[in-house]
PDBQT receptor file of N, H, CA, C and O in Angstrom, charges set to zero:
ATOM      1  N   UNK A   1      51.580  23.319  10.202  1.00  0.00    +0.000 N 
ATOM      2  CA  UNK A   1      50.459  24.123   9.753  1.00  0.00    +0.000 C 
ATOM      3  C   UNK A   1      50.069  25.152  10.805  1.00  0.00    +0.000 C 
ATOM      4  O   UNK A   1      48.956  25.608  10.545  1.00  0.00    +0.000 OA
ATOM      5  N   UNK A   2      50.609  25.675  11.911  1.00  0.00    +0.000 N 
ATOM      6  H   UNK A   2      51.513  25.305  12.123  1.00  0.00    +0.000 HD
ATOM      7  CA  UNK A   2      50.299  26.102  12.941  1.00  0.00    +0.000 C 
ATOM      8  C   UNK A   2      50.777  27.424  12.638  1.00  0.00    +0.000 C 
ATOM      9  O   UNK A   2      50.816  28.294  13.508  1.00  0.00    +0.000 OA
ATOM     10  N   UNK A   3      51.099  27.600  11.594  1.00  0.00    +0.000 N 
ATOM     11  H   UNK A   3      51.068  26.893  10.888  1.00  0.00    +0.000 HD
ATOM     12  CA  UNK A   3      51.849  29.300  10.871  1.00  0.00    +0.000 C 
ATOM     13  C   UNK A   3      50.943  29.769  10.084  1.00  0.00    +0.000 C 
ATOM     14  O   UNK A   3      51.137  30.948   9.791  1.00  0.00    +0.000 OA
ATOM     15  N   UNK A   4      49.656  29.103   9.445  1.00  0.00    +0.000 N 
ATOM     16  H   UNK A   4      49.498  28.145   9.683  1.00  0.00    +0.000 HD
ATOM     17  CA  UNK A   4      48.985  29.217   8.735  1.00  0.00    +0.000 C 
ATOM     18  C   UNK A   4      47.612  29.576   9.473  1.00  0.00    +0.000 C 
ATOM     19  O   UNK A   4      47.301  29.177  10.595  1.00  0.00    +0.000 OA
ATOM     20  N   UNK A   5      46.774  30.478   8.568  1.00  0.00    +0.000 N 
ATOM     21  H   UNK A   5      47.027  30.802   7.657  1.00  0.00    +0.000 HD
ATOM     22  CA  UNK A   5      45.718  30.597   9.132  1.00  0.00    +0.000 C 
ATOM     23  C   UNK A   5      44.816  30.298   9.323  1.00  0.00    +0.000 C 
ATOM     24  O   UNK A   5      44.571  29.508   8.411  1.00  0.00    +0.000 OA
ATOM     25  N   UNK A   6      43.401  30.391  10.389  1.00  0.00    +0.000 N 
ATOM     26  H   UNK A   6      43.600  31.032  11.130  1.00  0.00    +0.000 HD
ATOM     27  CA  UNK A   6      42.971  29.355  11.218  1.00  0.00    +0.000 C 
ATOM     28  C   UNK A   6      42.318  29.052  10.748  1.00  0.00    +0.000 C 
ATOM     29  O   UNK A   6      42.246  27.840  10.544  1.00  0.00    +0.000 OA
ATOM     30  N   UNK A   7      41.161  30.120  10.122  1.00  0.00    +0.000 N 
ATOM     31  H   UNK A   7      41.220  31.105  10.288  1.00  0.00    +0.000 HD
ATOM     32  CA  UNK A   7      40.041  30.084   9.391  1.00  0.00    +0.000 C 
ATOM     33  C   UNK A   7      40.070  29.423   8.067  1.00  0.00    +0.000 C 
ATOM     34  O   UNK A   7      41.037  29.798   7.405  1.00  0.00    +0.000 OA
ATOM     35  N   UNK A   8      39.217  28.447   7.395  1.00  0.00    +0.000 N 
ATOM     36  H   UNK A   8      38.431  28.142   7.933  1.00  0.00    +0.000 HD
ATOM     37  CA  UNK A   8      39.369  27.669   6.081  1.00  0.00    +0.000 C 
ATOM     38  C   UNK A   8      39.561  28.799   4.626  1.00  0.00    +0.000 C 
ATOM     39  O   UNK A   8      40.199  28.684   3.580  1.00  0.00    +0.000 OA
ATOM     40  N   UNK A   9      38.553  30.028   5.252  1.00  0.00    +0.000 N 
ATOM     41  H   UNK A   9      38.034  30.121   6.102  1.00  0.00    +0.000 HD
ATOM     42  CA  UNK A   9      38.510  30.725   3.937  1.00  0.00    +0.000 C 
ATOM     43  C   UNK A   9      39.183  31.833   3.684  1.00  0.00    +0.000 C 
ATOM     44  O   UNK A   9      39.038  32.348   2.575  1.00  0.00    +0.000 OA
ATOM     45  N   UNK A  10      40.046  32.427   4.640  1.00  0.00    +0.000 N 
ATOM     46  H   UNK A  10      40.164  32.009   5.541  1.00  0.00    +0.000 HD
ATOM     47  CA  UNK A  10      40.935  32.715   4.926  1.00  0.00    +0.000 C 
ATOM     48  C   UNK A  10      42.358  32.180   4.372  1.00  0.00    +0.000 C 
ATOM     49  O   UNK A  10      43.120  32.850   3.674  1.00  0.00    +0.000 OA
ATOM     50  N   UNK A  11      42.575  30.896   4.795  1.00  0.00    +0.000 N 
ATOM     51  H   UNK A  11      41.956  30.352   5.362  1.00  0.00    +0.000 HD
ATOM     52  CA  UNK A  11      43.284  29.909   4.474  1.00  0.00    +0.000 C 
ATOM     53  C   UNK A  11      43.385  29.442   2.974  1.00  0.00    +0.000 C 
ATOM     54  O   UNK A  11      44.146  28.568   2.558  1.00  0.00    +0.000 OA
ATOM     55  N   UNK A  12      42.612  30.073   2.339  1.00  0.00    +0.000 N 
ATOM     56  H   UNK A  12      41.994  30.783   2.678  1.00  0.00    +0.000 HD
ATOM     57  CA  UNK A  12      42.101  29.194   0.377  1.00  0.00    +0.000 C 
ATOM     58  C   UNK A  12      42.477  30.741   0.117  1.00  0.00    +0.000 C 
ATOM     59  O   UNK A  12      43.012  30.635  -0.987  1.00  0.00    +0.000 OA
ATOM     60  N   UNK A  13      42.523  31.900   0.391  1.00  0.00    +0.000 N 
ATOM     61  H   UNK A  13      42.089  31.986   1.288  1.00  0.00    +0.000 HD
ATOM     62  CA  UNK A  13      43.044  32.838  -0.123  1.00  0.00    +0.000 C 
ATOM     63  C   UNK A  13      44.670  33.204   0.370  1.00  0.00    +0.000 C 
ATOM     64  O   UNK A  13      45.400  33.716  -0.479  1.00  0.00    +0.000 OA
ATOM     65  N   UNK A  14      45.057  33.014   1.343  1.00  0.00    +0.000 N 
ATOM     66  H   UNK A  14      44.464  32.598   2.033  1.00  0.00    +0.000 HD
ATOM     67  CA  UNK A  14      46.315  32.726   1.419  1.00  0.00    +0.000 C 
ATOM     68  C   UNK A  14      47.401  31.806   0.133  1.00  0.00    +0.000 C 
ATOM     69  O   UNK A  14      48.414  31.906  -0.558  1.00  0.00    +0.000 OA
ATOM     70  N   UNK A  15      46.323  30.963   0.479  1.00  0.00    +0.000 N 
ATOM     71  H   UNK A  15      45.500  30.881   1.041  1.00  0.00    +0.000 HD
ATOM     72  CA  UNK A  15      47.555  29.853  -0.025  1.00  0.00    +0.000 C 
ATOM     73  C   UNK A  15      47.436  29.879  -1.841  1.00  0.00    +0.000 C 
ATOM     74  O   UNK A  15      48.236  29.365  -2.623  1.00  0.00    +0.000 OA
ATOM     75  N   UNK A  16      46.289  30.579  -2.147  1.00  0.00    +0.000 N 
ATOM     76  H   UNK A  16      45.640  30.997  -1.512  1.00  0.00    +0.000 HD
ATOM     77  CA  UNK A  16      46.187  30.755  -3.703  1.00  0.00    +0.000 C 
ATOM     78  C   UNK A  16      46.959  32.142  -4.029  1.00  0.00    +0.000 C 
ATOM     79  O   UNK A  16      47.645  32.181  -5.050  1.00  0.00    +0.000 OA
ATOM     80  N   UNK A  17      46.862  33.361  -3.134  1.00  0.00    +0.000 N 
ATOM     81  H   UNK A  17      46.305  33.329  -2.304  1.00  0.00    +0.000 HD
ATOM     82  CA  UNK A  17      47.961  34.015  -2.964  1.00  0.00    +0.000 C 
ATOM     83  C   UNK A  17      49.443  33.309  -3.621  1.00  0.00    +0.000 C 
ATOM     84  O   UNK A  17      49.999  33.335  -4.718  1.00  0.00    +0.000 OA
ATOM     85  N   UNK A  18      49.662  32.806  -2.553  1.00  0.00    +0.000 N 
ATOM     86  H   UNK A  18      49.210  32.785  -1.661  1.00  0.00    +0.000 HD
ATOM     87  CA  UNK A  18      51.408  32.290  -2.433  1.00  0.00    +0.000 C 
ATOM     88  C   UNK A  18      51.231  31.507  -3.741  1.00  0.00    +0.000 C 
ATOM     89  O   UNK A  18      51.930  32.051  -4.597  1.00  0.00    +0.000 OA
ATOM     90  N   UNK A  19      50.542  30.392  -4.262  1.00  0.00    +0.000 N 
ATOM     91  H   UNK A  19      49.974  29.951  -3.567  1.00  0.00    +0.000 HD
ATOM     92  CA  UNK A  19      50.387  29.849  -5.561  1.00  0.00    +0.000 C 
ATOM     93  C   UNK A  19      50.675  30.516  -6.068  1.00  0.00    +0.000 C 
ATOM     94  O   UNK A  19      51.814  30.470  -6.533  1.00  0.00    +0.000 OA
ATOM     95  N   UNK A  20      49.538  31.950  -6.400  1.00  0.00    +0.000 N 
ATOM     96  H   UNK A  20      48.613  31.987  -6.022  1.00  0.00    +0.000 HD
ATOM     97  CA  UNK A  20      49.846  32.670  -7.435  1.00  0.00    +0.000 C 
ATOM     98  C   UNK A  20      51.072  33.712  -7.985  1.00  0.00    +0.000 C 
ATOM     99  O   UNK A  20      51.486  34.061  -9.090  1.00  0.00    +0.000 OA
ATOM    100  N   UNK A  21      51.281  33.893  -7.110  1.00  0.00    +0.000 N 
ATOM    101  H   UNK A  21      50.945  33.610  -6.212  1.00  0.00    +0.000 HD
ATOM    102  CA  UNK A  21      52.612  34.698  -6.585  1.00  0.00    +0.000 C 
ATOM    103  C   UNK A  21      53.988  34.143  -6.736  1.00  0.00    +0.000 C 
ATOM    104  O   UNK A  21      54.871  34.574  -7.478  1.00  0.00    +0.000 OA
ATOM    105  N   UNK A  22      54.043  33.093  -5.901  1.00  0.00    +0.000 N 
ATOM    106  H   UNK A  22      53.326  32.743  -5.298  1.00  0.00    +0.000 HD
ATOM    107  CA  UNK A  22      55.883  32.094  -5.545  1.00  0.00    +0.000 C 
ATOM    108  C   UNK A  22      55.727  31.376  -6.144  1.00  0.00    +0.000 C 
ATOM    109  O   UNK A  22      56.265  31.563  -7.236  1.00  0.00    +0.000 OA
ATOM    110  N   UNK A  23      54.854  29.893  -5.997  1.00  0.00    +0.000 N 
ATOM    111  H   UNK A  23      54.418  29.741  -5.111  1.00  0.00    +0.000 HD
ATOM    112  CA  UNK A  23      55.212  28.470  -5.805  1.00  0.00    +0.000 C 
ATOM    113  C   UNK A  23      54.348  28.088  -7.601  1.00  0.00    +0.000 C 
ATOM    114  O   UNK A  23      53.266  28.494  -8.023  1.00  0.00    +0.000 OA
ATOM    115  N   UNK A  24      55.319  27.238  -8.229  1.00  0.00    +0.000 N 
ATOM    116  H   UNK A  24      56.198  26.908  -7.886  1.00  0.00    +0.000 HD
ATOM    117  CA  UNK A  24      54.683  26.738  -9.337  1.00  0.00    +0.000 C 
ATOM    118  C   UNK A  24      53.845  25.591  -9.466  1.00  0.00    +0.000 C 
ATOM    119  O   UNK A  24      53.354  25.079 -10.472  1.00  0.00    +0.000 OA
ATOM    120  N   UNK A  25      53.759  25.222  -8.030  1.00  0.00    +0.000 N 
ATOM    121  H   UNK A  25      54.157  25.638  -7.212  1.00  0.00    +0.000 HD
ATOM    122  CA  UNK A  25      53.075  24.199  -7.743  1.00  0.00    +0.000 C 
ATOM    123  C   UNK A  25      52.819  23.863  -6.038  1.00  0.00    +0.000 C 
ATOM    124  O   UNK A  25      53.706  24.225  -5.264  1.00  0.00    +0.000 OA
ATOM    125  N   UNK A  26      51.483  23.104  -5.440  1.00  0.00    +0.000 N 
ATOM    126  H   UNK A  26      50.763  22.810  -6.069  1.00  0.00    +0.000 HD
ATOM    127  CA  UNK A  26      51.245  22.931  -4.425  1.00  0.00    +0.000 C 
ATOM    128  C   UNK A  26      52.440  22.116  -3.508  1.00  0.00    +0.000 C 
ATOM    129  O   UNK A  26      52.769  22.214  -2.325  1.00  0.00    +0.000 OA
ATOM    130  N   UNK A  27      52.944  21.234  -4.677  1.00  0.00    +0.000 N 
ATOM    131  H   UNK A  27      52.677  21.155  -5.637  1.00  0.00    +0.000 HD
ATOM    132  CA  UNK A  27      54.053  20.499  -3.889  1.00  0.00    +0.000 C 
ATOM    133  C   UNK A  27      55.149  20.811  -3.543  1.00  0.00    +0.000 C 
ATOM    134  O   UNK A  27      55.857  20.413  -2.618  1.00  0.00    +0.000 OA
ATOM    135  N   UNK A  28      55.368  21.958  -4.739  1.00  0.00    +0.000 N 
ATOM    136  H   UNK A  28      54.792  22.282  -5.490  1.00  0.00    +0.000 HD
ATOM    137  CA  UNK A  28      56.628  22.972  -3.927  1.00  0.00    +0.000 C 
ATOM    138  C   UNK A  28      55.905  23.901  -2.756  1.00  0.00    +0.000 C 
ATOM    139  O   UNK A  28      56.586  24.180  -1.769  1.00  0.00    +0.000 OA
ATOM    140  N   UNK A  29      54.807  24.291  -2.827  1.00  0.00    +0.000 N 
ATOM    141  H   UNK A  29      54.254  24.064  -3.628  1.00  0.00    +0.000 HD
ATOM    142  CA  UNK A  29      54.392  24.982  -1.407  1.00  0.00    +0.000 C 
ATOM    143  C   UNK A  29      54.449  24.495  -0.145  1.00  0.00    +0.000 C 
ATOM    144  O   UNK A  29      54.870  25.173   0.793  1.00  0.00    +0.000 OA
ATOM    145  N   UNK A  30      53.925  22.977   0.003  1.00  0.00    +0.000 N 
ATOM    146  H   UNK A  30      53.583  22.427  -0.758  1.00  0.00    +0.000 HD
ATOM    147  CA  UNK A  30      53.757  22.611   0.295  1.00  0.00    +0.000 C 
ATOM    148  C   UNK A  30      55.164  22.027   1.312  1.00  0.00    +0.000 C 
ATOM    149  O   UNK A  30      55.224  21.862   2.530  1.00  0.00    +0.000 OA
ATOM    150  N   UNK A  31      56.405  21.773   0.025  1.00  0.00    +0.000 N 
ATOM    151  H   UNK A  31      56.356  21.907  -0.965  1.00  0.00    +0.000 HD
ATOM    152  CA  UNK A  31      57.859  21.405   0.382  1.00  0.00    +0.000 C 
ATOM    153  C   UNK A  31      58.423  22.579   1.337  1.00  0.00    +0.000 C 
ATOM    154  O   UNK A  31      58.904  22.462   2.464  1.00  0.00    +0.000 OA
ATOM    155  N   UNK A  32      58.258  23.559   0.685  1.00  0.00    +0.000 N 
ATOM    156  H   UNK A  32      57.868  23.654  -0.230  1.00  0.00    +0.000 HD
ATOM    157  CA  UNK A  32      58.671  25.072   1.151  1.00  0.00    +0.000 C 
ATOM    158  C   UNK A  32      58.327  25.137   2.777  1.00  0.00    +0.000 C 
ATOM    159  O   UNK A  32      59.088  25.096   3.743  1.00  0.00    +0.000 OA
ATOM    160  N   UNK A  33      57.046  25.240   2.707  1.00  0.00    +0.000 N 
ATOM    161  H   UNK A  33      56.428  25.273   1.922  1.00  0.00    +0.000 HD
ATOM    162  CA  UNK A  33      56.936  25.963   3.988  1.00  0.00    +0.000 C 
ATOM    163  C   UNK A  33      56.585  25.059   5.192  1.00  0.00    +0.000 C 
ATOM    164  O   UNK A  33      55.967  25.416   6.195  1.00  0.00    +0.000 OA
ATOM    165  N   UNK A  34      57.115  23.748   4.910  1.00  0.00    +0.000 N 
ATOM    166  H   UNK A  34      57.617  23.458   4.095  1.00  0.00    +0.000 HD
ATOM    167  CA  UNK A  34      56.663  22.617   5.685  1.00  0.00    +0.000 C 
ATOM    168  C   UNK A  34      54.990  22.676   6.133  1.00  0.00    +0.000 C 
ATOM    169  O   UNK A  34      54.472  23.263   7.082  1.00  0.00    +0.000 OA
ATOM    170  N   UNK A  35      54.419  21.896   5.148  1.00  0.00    +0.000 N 
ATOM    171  H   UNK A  35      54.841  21.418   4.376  1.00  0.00    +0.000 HD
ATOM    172  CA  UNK A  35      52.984  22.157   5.157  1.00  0.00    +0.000 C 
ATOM    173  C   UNK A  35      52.864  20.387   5.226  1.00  0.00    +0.000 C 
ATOM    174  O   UNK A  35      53.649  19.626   4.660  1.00  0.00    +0.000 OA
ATOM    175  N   UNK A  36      51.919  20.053   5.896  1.00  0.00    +0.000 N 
ATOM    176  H   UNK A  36      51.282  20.671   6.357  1.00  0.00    +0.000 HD
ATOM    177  CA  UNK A  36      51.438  18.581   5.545  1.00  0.00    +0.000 C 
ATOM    178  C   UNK A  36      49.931  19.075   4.121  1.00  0.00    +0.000 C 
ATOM    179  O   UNK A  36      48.970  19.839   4.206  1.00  0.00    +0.000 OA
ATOM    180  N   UNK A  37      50.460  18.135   2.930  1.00  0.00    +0.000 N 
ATOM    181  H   UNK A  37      51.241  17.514   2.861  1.00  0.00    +0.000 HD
ATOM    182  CA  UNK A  37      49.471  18.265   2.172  1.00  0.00    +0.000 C 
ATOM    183  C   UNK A  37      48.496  17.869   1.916  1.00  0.00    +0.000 C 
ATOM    184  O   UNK A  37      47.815  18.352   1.011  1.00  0.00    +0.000 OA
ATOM    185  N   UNK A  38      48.062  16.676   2.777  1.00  0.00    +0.000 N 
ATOM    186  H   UNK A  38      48.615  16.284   3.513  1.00  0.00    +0.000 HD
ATOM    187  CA  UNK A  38      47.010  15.708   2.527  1.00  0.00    +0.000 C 
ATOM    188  C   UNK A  38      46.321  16.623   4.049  1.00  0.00    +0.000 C 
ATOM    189  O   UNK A  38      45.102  16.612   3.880  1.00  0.00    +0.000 OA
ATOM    190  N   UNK A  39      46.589  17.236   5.160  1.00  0.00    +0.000 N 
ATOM    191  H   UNK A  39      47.579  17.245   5.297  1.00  0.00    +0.000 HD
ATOM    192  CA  UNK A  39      45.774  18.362   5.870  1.00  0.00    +0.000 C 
ATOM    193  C   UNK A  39      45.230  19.071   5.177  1.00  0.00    +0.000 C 
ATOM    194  O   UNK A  39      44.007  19.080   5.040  1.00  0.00    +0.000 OA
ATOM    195  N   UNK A  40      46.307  20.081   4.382  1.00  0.00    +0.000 N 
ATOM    196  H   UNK A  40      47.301  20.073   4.493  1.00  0.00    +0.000 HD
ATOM    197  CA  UNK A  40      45.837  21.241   3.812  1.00  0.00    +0.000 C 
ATOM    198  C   UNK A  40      44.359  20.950   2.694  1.00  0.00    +0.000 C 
ATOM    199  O   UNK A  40      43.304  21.582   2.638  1.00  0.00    +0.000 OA
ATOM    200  N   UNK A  41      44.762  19.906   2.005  1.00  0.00    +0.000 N 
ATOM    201  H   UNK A  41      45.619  19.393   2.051  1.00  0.00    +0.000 HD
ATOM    202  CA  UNK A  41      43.434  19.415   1.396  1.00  0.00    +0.000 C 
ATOM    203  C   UNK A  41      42.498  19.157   1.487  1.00  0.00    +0.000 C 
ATOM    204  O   UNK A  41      41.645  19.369   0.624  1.00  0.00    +0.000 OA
ATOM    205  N   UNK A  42      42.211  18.335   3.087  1.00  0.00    +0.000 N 
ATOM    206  H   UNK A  42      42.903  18.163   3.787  1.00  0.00    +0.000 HD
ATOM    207  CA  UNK A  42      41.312  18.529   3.472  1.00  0.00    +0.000 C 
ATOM    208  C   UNK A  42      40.663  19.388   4.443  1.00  0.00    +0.000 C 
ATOM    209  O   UNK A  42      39.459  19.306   4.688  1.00  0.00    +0.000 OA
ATOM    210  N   UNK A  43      41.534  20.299   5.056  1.00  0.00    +0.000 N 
ATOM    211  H   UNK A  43      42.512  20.366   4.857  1.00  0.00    +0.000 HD
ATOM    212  CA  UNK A  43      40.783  21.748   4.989  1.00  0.00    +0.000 C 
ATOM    213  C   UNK A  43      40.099  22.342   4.630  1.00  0.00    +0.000 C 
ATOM    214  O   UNK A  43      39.024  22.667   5.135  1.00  0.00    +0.000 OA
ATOM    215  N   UNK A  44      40.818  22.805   3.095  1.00  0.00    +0.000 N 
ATOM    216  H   UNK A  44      41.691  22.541   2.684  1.00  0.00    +0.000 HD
ATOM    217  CA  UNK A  44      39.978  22.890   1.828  1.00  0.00    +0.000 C 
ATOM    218  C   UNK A  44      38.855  22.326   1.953  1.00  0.00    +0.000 C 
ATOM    219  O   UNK A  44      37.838  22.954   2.244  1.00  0.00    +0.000 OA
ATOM    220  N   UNK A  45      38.891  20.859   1.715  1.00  0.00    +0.000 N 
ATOM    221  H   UNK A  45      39.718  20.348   1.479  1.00  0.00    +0.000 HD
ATOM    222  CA  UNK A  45      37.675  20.271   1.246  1.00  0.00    +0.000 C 
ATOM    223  C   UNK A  45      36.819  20.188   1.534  1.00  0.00    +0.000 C 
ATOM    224  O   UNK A  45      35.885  19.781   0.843  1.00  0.00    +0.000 OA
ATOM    225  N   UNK A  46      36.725  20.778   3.473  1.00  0.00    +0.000 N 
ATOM    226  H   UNK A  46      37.484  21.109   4.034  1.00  0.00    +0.000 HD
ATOM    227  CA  UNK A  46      35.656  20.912   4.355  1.00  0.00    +0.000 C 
ATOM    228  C   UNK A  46      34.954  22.399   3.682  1.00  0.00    +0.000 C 
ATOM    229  O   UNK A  46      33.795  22.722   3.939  1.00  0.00    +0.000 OA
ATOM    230  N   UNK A  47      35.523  22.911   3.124  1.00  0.00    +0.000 N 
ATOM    231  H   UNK A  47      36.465  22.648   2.915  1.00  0.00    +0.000 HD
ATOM    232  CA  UNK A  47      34.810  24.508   2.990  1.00  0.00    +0.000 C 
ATOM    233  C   UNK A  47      34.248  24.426   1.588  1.00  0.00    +0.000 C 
ATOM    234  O   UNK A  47      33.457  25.251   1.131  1.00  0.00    +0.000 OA
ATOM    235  N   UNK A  48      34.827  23.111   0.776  1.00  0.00    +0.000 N 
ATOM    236  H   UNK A  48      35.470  22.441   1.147  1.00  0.00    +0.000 HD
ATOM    237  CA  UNK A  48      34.155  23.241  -0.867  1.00  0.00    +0.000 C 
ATOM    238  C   UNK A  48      35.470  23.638  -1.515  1.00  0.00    +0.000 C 
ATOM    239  O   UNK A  48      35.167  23.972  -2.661  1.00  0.00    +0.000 OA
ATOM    240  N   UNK A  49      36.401  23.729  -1.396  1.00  0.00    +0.000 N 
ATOM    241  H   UNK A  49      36.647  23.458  -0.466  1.00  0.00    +0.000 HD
ATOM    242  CA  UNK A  49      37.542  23.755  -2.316  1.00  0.00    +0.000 C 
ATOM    243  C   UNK A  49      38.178  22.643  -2.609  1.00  0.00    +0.000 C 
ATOM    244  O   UNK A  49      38.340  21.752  -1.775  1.00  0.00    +0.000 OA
ATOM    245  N   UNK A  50      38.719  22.560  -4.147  1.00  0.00    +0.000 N 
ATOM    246  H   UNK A  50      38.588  23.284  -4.824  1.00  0.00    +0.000 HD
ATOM    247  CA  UNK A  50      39.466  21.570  -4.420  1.00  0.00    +0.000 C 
ATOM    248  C   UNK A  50      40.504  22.309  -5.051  1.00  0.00    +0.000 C 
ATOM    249  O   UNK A  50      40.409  23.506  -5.323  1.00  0.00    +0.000 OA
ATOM    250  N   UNK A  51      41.910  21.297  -5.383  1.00  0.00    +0.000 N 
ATOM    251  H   UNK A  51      41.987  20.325  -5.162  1.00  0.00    +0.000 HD
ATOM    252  CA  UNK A  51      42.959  21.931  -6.088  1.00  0.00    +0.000 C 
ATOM    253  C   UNK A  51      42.887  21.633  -7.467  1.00  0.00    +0.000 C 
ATOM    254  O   UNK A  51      42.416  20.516  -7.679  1.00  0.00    +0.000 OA
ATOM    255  N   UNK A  52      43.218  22.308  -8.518  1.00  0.00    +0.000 N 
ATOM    256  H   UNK A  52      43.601  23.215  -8.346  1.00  0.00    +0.000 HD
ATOM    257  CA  UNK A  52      43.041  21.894  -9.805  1.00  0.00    +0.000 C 
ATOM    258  C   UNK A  52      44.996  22.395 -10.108  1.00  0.00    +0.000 C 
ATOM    259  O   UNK A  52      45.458  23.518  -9.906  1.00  0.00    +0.000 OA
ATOM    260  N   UNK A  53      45.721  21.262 -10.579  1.00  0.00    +0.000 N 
ATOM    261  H   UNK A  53      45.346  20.350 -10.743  1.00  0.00    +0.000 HD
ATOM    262  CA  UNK A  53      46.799  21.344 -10.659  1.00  0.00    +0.000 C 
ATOM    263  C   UNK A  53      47.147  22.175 -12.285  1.00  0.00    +0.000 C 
ATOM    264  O   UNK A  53      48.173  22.739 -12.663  1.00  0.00    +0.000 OA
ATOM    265  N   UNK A  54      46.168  22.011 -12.804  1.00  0.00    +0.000 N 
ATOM    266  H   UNK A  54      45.334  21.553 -12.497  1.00  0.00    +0.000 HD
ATOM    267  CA  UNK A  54      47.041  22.367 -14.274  1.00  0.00    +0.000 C 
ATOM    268  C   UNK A  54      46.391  24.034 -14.161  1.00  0.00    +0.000 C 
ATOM    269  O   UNK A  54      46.911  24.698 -15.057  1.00  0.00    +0.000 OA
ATOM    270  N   UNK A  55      45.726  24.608 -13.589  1.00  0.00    +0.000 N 
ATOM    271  H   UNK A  55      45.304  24.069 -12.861  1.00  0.00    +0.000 HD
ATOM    272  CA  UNK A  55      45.855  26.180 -12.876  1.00  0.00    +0.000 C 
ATOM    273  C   UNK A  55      46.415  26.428 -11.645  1.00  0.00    +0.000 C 
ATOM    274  O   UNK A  55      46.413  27.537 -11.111  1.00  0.00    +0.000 OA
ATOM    275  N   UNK A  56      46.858  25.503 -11.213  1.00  0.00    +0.000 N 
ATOM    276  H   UNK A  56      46.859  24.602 -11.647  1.00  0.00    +0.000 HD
ATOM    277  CA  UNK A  56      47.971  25.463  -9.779  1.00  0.00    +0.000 C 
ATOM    278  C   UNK A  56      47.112  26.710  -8.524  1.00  0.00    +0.000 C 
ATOM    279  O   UNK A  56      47.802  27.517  -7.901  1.00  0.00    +0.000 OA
ATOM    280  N   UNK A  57      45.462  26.636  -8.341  1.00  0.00    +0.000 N 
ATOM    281  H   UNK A  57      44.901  25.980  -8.847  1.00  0.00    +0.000 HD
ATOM    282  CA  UNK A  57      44.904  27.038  -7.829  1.00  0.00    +0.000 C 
ATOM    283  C   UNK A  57      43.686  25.979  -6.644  1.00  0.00    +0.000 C 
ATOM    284  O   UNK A  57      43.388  24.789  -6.740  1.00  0.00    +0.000 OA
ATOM    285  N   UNK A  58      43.355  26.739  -5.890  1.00  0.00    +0.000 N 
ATOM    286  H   UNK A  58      43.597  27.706  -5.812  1.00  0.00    +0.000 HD
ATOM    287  CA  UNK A  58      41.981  25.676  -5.434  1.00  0.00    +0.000 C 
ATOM    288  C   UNK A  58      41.020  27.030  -5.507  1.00  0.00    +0.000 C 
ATOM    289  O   UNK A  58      41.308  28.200  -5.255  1.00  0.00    +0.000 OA
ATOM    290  N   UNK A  59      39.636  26.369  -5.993  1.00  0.00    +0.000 N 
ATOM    291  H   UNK A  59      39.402  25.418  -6.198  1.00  0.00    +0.000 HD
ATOM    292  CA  UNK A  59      39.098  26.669  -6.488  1.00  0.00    +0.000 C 
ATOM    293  C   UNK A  59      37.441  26.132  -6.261  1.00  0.00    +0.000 C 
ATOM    294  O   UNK A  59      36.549  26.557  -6.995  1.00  0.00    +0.000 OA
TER     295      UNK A  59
């Protein structure tokens, strides 16, 4: 996760970016760019985001 950016909200527009854009799902993002996903979540979750899988966004 050290490729990723630092800031949380920063970070929830990035990665909904690349969602929206590449990956059909968090777990392929997640596979892809060697991300730990249970971090990235709670990243998120410190700022008020959650992932909602069937819009493959956090939100």
């Amino acid at each position: 996760m050290e490729n990723l950016p630092t800031d949380n909200i920063i970070l929830f527009s990035y990665i909904n970016t690349k969602l929206r854009d590449v990956y059909p799902s968090l777990d392929a993002l997640c596979e892809d760019l060697d991300i730990d996903k249970e971090e990235l979540l709670s990243r998120l979750a410190k700022v008020g985001f959650e992932y909602n899988a069937e819009l493959n966004k956090f939100w």
